[in-house]
C-alpha positions as CSV (number, residue, x, y, z in Angstrom):
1,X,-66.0,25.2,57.4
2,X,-64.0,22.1,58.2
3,X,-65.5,19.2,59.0
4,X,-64.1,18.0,63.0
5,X,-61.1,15.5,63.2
6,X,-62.6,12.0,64.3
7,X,-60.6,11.4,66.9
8,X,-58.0,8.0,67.1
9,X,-59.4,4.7,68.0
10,X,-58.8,2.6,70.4
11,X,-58.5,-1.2,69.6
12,X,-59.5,-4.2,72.4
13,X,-59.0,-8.0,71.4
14,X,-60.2,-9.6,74.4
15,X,-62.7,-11.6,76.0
16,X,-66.5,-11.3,76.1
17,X,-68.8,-12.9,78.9
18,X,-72.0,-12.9,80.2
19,X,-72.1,-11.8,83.7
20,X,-73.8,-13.4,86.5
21,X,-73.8,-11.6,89.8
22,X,-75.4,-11.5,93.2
23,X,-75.6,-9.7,96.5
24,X,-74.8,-11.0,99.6
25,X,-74.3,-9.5,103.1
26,X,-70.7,-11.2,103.1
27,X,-68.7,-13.4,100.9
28,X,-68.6,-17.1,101.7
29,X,-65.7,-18.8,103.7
30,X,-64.6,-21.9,101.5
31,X,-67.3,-24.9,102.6
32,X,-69.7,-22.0,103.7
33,X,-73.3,-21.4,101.9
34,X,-74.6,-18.1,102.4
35,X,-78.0,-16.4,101.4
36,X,-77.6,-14.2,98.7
37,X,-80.2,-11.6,97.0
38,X,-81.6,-11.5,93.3
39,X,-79.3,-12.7,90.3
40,X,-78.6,-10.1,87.9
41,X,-77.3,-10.9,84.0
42,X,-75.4,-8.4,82.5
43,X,-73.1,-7.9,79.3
44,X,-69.3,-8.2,81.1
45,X,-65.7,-9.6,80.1
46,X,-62.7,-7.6,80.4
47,X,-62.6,-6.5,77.0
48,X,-65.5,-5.8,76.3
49,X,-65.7,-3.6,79.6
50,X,-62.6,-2.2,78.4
51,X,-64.4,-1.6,75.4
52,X,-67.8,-0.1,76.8
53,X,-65.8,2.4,79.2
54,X,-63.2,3.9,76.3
55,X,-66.7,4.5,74.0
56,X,-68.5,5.7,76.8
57,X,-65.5,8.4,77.0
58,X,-66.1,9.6,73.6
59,X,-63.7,7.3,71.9
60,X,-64.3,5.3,68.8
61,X,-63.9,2.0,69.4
62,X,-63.3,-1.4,68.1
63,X,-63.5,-4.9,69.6
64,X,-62.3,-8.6,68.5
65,X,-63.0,-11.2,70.5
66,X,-65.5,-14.3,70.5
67,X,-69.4,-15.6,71.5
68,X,-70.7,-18.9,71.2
69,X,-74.2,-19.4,69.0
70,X,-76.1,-18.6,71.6
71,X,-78.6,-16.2,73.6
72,X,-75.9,-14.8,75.8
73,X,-73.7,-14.1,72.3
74,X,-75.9,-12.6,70.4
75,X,-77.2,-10.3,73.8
76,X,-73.5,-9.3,74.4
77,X,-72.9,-8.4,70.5
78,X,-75.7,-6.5,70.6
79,X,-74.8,-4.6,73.8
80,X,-71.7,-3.5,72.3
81,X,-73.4,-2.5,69.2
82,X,-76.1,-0.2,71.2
83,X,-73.0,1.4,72.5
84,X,-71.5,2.2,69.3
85,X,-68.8,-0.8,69.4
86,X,-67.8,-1.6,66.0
87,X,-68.3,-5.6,66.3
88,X,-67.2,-6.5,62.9
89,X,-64.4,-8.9,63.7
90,X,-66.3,-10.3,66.3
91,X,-66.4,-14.2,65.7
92,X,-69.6,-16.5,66.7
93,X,-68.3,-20.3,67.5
94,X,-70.7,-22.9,66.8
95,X,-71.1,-25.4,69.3
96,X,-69.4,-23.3,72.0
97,X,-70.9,-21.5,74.7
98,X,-70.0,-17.5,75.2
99,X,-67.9,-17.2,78.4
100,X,-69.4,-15.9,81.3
101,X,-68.2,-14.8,85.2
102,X,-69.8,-15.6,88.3
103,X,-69.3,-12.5,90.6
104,X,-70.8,-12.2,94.3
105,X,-70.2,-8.9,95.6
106,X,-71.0,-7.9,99.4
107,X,-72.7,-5.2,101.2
108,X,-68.8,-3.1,101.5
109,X,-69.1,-3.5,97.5
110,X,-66.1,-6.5,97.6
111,X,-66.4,-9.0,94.7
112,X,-65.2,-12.5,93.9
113,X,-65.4,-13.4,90.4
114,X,-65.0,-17.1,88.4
115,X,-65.1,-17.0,84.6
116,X,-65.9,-20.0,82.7
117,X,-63.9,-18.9,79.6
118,X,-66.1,-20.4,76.6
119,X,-65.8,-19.0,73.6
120,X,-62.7,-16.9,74.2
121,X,-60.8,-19.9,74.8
122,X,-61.4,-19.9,70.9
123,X,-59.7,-16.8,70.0
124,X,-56.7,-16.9,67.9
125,X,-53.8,-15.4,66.4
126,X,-55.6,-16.1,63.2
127,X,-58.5,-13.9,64.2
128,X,-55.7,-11.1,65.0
129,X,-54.3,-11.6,61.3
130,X,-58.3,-11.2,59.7
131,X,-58.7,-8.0,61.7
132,X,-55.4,-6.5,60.7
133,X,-56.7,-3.8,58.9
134,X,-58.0,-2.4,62.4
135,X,-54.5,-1.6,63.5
136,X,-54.1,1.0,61.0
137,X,-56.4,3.3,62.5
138,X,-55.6,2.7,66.1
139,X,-54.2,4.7,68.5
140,X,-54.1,2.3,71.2
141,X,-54.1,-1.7,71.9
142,X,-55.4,-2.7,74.8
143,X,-55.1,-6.1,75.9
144,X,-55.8,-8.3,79.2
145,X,-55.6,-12.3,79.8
146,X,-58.6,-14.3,79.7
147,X,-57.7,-14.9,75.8
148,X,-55.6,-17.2,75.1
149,X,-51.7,-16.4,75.1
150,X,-50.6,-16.9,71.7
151,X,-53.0,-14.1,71.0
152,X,-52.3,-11.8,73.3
153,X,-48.8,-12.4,72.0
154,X,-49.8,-11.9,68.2
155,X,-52.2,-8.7,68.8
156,X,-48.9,-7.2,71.0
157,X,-46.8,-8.1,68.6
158,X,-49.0,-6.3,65.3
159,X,-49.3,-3.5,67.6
160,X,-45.7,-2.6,67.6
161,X,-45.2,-3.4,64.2
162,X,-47.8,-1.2,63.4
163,X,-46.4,1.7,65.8
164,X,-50.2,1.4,67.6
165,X,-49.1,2.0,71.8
166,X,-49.8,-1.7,73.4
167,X,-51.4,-1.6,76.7
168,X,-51.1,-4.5,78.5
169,X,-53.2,-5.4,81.8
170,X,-51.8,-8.5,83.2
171,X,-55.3,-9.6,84.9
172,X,-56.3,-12.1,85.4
173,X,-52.4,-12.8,86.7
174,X,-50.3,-15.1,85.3
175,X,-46.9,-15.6,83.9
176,X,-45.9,-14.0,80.6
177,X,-43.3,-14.5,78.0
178,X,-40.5,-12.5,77.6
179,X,-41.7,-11.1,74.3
180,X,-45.0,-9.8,75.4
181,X,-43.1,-8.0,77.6
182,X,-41.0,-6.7,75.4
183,X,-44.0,-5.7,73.2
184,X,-45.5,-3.7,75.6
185,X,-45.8,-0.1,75.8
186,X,-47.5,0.6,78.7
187,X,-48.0,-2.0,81.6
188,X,-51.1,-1.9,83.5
189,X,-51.5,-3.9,87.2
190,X,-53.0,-3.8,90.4
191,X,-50.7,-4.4,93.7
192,X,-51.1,-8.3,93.4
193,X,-50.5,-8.2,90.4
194,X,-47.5,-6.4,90.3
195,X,-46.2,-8.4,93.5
196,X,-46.4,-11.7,91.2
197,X,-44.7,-10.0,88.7
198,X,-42.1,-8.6,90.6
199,X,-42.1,-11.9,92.5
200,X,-41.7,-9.9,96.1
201,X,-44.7,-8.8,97.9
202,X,-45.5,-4.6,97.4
203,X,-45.5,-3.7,100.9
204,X,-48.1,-1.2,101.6
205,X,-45.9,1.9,101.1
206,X,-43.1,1.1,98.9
207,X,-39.8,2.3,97.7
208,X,-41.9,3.2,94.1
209,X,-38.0,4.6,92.9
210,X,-36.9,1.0,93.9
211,X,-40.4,-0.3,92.0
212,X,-39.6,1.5,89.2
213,X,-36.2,0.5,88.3
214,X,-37.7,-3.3,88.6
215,X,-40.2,-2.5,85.8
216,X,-37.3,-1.0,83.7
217,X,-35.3,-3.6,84.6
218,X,-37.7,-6.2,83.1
219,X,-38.1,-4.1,80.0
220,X,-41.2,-1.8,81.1
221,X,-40.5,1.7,81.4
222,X,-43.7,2.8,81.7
223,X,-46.0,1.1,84.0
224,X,-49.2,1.9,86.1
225,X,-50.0,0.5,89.4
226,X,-53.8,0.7,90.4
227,X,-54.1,0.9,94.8
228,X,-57.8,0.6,94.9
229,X,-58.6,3.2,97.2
230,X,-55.2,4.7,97.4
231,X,-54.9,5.8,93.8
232,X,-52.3,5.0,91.8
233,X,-48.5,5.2,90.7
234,X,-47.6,5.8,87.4
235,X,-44.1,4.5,86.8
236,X,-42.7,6.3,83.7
237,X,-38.5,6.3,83.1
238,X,-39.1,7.8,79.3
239,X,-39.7,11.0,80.9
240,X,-37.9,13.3,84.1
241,X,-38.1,9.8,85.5
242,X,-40.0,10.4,88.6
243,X,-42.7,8.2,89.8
244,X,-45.9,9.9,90.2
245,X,-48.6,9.4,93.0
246,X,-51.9,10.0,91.5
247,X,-54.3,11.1,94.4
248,X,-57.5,9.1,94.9
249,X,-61.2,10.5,95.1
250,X,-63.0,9.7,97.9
251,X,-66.3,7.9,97.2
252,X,-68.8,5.5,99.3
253,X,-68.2,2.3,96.9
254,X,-71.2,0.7,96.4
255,X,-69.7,-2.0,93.8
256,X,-65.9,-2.3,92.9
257,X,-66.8,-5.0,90.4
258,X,-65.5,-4.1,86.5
259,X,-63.1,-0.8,87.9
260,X,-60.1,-1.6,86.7
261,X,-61.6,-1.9,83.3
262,X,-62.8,1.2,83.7
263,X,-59.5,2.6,84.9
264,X,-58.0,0.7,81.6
265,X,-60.5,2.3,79.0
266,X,-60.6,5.2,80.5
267,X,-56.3,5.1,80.5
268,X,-57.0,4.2,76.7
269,X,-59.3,7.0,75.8
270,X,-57.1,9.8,76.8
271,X,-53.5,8.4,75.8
272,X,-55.5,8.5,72.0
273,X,-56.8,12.1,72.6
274,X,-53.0,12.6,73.3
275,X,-52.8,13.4,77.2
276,X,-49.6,12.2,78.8
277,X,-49.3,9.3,81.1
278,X,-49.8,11.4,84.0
279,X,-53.0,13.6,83.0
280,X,-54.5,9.8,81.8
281,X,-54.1,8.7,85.3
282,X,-55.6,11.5,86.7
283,X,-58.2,11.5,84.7
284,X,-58.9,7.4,84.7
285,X,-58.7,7.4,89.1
286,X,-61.7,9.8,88.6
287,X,-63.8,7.7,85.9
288,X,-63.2,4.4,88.3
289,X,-64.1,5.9,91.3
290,X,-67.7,7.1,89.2
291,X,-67.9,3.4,88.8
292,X,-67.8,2.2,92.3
293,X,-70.3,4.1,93.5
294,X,-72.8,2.7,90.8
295,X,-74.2,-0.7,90.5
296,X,-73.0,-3.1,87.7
297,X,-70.2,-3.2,85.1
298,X,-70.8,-1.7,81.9
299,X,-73.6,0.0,83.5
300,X,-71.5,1.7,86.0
301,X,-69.1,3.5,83.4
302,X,-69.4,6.7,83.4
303,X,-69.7,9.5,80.3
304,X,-66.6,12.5,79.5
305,X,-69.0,15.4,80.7
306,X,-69.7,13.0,84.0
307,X,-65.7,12.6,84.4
308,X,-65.1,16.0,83.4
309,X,-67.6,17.0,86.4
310,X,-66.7,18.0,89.9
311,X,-70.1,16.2,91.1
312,X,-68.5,12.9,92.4
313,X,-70.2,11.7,95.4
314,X,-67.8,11.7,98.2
315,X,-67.7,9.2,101.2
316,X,-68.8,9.9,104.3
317,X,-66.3,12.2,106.2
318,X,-64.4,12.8,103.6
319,X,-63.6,16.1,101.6
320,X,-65.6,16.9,98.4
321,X,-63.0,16.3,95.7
């Protein structure tokens, strides 16, 4: 009797953080102080969400990134751990506090988040080099911005040379070099995000033909746009060269906070089973929309068998999906 195939791995080299969150009926207009409910600590950071929601998926996973010597480090090294994370390449930095995010979320489950980056700040292309030998056994890269940009640039750039598929999430936005572009497999971005990168705003129901052509035309032919509520659009020119409208699922979100990194590890997890683009995006819409209607981050993501279920809660009025 054969033993069964361990599946590929997926590979995050991003940003750890301690979050900090709280309630409140509405968020504040800028000068405004409003009364919020209990504060909440929980293990966040994009790639360690990222991370959390691609293990939780059945995935094995790896993570390099960066803590400080502290309380909040060791409780976020652990987290991963519980989870199954291998942590080896994860580096403690003396004298440095781990990052954390400030997140106040209101009572439609809207969030506005500030990350104090710490320790990732610390991160470097060096750190990328010492954890080459994880690149061999990857499947997929997956890589956001709230680590510095020399090593995004070097993990994006191992990844190719390696032949491991680079998935690049340009959140949180800002401008990019030419290179990481061109080291990118797969783009990952939300509307804004793809308005700054396209530097024209999306208008709410675009040409995505006319969208996709820009992406190519930048070097990206395939890309994923995330629409919150309204799905997504996967934006791939490699194959019949047809955009794609991925349908949402209707749910009463209770907390959008952490989806998109759950859309990302969930995009992740099935590109290294070997899904196409497509049957990853369909599959990722469902695992974030699990999330919102759960409390948290990490503690929102959801298992395979509860992805692979048809029990999502639906909103109010809406068809059961």
């Amino acid at each position: 009797m054969h033993e069964a195939a361990i599946p590929p791995a997926v590979l995050v080299i991003g940003s750890l953080n301690m979050d900090l969150s709280v309630r409140t009926s509405r968020l504040p207009s800028p000068g405004e102080t409003v009364q919020g409910g209990q504060l909440r600590m929980a293990p966040g950071g994009k790639g360690a969400n990222q991370a959390t929601a691609a293990r939780l998926l059945g995935c094995p996973v790896s993570i390099v990134g960066a803590v400080g010597d502290d309380d909040h480090g060791a409780s976020l090294t652990a987290a991963a751990q519980r989870h199954g994370i291998d942590t080896s390449h994860v580096s403690i930095m003396p004298e440095t506090a781990t990052g954390s995010a400030l997140i106040a979320i209101d009572d439609r489950g809207e969030n506005t988040i500030i990350v104090s980056p710490g320790a990732n700040a610390r991160l470097l292309p060096s750190h990328v080099l010492k954890a080459e030998d994880l690149f061999a056994d990857a499947a997929v890269l997956c890589l956001s911005l709230e680590i510095p940009m020399p090593t995004v640039q070097a993990a994006a750039r191992t990844g190719k040379t390696q032949g491991t598929t680079v998935i690049l999430n340009l959140s949180p936005y800002t401008e990019v070099p030419q290179d990481l572009l061109r080291d990118t497999d797969i783009l990952l971005v939300n509307r804004h995000e793809a308005s700054n990168l396209l530097k024209h705003p999306l208008p709410e129901h675009p040409d995505w033909n006319t969208v996709q052509q820009e992406f190519r035309r930048l070097g990206l032919p395939r890309a994923i746009v995330t629409l919150g509520p309204q799905g997504a659009a996967v934006l791939d020119s490699t194959g019949e060269g047809r955009p794609v409208i991925v349908e949402p699922v209707p749910v009463e979100a209770i907390d959008t906070t952490g989806c998109g990194d759950a859309f990302f590890g969930a995009i992740a997890s099935r590109l290294a089973a070997g899904t196409t683009l497509q049957e990853a995006a369909v599959f990722a819409v469902r695992a974030a929309a699990l999330a919102a209607t759960r409390e948290g981050t990490q503690t929102s993501y959801p298992t395979l068998v509860q992805v692979l279920s048809q029990d999502i809660p639906s909103a109010p009025g809406s068809p059961t999906s």
